[in-house]
C-alpha positions in Angstrom: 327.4 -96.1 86.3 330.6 -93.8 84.8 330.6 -94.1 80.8 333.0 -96.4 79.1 336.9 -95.6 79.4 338.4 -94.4 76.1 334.6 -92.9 74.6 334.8 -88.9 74.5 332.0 -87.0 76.0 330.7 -85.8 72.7 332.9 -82.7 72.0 336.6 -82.7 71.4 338.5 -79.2 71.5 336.3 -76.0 70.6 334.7 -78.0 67.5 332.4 -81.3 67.7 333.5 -84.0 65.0 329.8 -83.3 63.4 330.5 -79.8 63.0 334.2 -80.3 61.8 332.7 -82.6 58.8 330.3 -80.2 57.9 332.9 -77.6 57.6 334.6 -80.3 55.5 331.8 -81.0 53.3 330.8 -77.8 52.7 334.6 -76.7 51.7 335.1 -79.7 49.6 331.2 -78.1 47.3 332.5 -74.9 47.8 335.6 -75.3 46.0 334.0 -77.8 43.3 331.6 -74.6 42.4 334.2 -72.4 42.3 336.3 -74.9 39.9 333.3 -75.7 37.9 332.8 -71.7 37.5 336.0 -70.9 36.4 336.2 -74.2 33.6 332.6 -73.0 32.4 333.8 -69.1 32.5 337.3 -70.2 30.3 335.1 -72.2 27.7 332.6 -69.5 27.7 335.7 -66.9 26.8 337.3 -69.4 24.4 333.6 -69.5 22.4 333.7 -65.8 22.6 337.3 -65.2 21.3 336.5 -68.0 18.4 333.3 -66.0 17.5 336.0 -62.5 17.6 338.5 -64.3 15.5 335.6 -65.9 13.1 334.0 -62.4 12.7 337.1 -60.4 11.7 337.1 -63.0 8.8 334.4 -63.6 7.5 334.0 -59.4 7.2 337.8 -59.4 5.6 336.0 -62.0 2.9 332.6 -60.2 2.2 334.6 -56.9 1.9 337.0 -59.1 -1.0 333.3 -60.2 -2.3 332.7 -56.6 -2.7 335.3 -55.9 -4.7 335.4 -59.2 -7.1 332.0 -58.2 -8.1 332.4 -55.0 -9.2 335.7 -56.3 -10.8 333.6 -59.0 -12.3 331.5 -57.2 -13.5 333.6 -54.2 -15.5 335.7 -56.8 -16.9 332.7 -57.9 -18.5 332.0 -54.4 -19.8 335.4 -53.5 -21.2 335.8 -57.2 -22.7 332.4 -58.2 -23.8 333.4 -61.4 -22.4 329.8 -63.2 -20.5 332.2 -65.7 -18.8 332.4 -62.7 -15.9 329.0 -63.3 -15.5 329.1 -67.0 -14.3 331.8 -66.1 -11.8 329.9 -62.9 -10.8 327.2 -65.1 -9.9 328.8 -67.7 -7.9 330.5 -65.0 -5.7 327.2 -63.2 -5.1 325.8 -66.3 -3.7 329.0 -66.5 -1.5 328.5 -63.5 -0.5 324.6 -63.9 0.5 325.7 -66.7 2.7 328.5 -64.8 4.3 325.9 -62.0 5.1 323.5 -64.4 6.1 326.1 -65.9 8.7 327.1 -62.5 10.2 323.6 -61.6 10.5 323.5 -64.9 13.1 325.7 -63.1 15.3 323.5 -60.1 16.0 320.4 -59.9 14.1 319.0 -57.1 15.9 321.5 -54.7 14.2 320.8 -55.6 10.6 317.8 -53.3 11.7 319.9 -50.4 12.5 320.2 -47.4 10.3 324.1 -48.2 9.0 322.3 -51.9 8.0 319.5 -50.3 6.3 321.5 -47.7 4.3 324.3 -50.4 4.1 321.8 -53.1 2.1 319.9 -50.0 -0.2 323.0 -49.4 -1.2 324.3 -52.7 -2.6 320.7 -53.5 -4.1 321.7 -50.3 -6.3 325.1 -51.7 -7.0 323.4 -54.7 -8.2 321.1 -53.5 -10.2 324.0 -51.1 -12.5 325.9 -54.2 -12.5 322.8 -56.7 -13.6 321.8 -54.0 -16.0 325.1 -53.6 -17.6 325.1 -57.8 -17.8 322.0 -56.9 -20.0 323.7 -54.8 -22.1 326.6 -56.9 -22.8 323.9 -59.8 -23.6 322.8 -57.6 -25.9 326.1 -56.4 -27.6 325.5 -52.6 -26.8 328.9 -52.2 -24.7 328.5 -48.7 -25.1 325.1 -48.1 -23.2 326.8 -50.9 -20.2 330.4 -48.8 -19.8 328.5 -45.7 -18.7 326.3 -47.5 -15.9 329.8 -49.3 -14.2 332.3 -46.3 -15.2 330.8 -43.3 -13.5 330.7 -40.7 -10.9 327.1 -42.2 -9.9 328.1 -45.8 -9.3 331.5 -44.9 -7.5 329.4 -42.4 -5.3 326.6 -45.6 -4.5 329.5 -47.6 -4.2 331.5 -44.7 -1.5 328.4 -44.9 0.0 327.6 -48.9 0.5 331.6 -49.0 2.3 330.6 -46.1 4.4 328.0 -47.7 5.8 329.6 -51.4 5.5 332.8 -50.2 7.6 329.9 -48.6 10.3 327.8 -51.7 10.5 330.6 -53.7 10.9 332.3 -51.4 13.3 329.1 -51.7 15.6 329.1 -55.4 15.3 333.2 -55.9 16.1 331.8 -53.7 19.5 329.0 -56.0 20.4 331.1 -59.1 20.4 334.6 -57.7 21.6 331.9 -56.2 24.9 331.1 -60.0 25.1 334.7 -61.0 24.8 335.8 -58.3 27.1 333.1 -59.8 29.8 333.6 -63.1 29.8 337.6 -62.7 30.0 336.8 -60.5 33.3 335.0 -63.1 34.5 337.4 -65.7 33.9 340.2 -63.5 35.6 337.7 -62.8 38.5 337.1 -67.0 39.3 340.6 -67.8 38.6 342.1 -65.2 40.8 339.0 -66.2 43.2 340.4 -69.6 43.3 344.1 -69.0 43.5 343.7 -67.0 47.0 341.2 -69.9 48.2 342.8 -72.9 47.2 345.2 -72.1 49.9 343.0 -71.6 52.5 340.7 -74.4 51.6 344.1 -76.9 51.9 345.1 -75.5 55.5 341.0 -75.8 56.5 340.9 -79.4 55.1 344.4 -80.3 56.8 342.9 -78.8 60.1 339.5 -80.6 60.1 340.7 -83.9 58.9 343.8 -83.9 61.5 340.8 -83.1 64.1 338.8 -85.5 62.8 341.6 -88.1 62.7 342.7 -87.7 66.2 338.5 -87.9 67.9 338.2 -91.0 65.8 341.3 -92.3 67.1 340.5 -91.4 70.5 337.2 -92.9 70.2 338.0 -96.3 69.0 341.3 -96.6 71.1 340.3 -99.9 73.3 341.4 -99.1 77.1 344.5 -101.5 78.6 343.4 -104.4 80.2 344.4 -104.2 84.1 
C-alpha cells in the first residue's frame, strides 16, 4: 500500500522540519546569551563608572581633611583656643574612615612604596600637630608655634602630598583600566547584537515560514472524491 495522500515523505525543501526547529531553537538561546551578555556587561560598566565617580570624591574629601587639620590645628597654636582640638579630632576620625574606604577598592596598593612613604608621613604630621596640642594644654604657646610654623613640618607635609597625589594617581589608573574594560566590552556585545539581531529576524522569519507551510501541508485533509 501507497502512504496517505496529503502526509510528506519526511523532508520538505533542502531542510527537514526537525532540523529547521533546531535551527530555531538554537537562534532563539543564542540571541538570549547574547542579550543577557550585553545587560550583565552595561551593569558591570555602570558599577565601574559609580566606583570612578565615588573615588574621585572621596580623594577630593580626604585631601580637604588634610588641610582642615593642619588648619585646625595652627589655629589652635596662634589662638590658644583648645576648642580646635575637638574639631581636629572629629575630622581625623573622618578621615581614618575615608582612608579606610579607599583602601577597599585596592588593598594591595596600600603596600606599595607611594602608600608606605604616603602613611610615615602623615604619622609625622600627627605627631607635630598632637605634640603642639600638648603644649597648648599646657599654656607654653611658644614651644607649640615652632613645631606647626616651620621649614620641617611644611617639608613632612610637601612630602605626605607627594606621595598622596602618587598613590592616588595609581589608584584613579587601576579603576579607570577597569572602567576602560568593561565599557569595551559593553561596546563589543552591543555592536555584537546590533549586526545579529538582523540576521537572527530574517533566520527566524525563514524557519518559521518553513515550518508553517510543512505543518500546513501535513495536516491539510485530502478532498473527498
Amino acid at each position: 500500500m501507497g502512504k496517505p495522500a496529503g502526509k510528506p515523505a519526511g523532508k520538505s525543501g533542502p531542510l527537514s522540519p526537525m532540523i529547521s526547529i533546531h535551527f530555531l531553537g538554537w537562534g532563539v538561546i543564542l540571541l538570549a546569551v547574547l542579550t543577557w551578555n550585553a545587560v550583565a556587561g552595561y551593569l558591570e560598566f555602570r558599577t565601574a563608572r559609580s566606583q570612578k565617580t565615588h573615588l574621585d570624591v572621596m580623594v577630593k574629601q580626604v585631601s580637604q581633611l588634610d588641610q582642615l587639620l593642619t588648619a585646625y590645628a595652627r589655629s589652635s597654636v596662634t589662638f590658644g583656643d583648645m576648642r580646635s582640638e575637638g574639631y581636629y579630632l572629629e575630622a581625623s576620625l573622618q578621615r581614618e574612615r575615608l582612608m579606610g574606604q579607599l583602601k577597599e577598592f585596592s588593598p594591595s596598593l596600600f603596600a606599595a612604596p607611594e602608600a608606605t612613604a604616603m602613611g610615615t608621613a602623615k604619622t609625622e604630621i600627627t605627631g607635630l600637630e598632637n605634640k603642639a596640642f600638648d603644649y597648648v594644654r599646657a599654656g607654653n604657646l611658644n614651644l607649640a608655634d615652632p613645631l606647626l610654623f616651620s621649614g620641617a613640618y611644611d617639608e613632612k607635609d610637601a612630602s605626605y602630598k607627594k606621595n598622596f597625589d602618587a598613590f592616588t594617581a595609581k589608584l584613579r589608573n587601576e579603576i579607570g583600566s577597569g572602567y576602560d574594560q568593561r565599557r569595551n566590552k559593553v561596546l563589543v556585545l552591543a555592536g555584537a547584537g546590533i549586526l545579529l539581531i538582523p540576521f537572527f529576524a530574517f533566520l527566524h522569519s525563514f524557519l518559521v515560514g518553513k515550518i508553517s507551510r510543512f505543518y500546513a501541508e501535513y495536516t491539510r485533509v485530502p478532498a473527498k472524491t
